[in-house]
Steps between C-alpha positions, in 0.01 A plus 500: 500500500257162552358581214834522269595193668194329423516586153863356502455180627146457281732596199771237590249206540347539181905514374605257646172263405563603143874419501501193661240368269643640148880416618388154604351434168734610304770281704248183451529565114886572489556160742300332218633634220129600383657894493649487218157427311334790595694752527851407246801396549673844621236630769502167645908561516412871591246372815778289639711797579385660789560808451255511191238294712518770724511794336215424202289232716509573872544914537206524264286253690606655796339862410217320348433343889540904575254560286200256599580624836375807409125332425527206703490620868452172691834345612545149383693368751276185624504394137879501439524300803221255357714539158825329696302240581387389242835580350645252730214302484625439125836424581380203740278322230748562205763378705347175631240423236685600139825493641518833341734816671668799424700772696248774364216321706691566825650820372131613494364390866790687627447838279193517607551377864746723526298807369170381742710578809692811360258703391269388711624576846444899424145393441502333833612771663232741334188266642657439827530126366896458595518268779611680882706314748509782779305391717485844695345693156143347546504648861607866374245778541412679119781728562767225615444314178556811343861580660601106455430528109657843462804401671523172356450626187786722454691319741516193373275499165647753289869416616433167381386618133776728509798225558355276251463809248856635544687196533318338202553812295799676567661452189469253164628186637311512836284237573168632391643709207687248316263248447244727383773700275647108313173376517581229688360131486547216656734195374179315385518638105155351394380616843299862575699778359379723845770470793561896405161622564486257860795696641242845356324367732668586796541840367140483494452333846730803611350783323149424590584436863660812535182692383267292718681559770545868496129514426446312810723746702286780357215356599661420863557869513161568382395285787707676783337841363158351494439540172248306349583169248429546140279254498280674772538831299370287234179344738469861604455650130272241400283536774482925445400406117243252607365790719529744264304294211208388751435892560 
């Protein structure tokens, strides 16, 4: 399960990195009017419907993000976060320097921001790197930790993902449905064309929270039974090959 939702969020960064760069471009050229000389007079009308921005720019950038994910195994977080920097570094010295804005330059900090803590907090949550405030957890014995993340985990993790999946998706118009079904943007129309795919992201906040946390009550119960972590099974196979080569 950790390692499907590693795979996921891996596959979303490189989606998102690649959307929010192509999108912003091509909103920097329509805002411009420097479209129309490179691609003609009717895809330039065509990109500035969003449902044809979405359908023949982002989906297929979206499973091309899938599929560097499948050779790229290092997660890029720390660099999308030095990306919205400099991102909103822009935005600062356009602003005050060339006098020089545009909604797509905010449009992107926040895609982006937005996607950094989404997808990221089921990362967190894999390499322990969410932050605690019990204060009683640190004092738990091995297999007290394990009971306070099993029951927290279904508890109050999964019901969580849950509410926001069935509520959001319950039928076409719900809140998480409908935007992603009109392909909805915001009221900026030479801004980002991607206000659909940040409500995804809750769907993907949701899904890949739900995993991670019913791997981390399996592992809780793995705990309780004294069965040892896959990364010790791992430490423990390595160290019979190593044996088994030096004889």
């Amino acid at each position: 399960m950790t390692a499907l939702v590693t795979y996921l969020v891996r596959a979303l960064f490189w989606a998102i990195l690649l959307v929010g760069i192509v999108d912003a471009v091509i909103s920097f050229l329509r805002v411009e009017d420097l479209l129309i000389f490179l691609v003609g007079e009717q895809m330039t009308l065509d990109l500035g419907r969003t449902s044809y921005r979405g359908t023949y720019v982002h989906y297929p950038l979206v499973l091309l993000g899938f599929f560097i994910a499948l050779f790229v195994r290092g997660l890029g977080f720390t660099w999308l976060a030095l990306l919205i920097v400099v991102a909103e570094f822009s935005i600062v010295i356009t602003r005050f320097i060339f006098s020089y804005e545009q909604a797509f330059m905010g449009d992107l900090v926040r895609f982006w921001y937005a996607a950094l803590f989404l997808f990221a907090s089921a990362y967190a949550l894999i390499t322990e790197g969410h932050v605690r405030v019990d204060v009683l957890y640190t004092h738990f014995s091995a297999r007290g930790k394990a009971w306070a993340n099993g029951i927290g985990s279904i508890l109050m993790g999964l019901p969580l993902c849950w509410v926001i999946l069935t509520t959001g998706m319950w039928g076409r118009g719900s809140s998480l449905n409908g935007p992603l079904l009109s392909f909805e943007v915001s009221q900026q129309g030479y801004g980002m064309y991607v206000k659909y795919l940040m409500v995804g992201f809750l769907v993907t906040f949701s899904v890949t929270m739900a995993v991670q946390f019913m791997s981390y009550f399996l592992e809780s119960v793995a705990d309780l039974r004294g069965e040892p972590k896959l990364s010790e099974d791992r430490d423990l196979d390595n160290g019979e090959e190593t044996v088994a080569s030096g004889v």
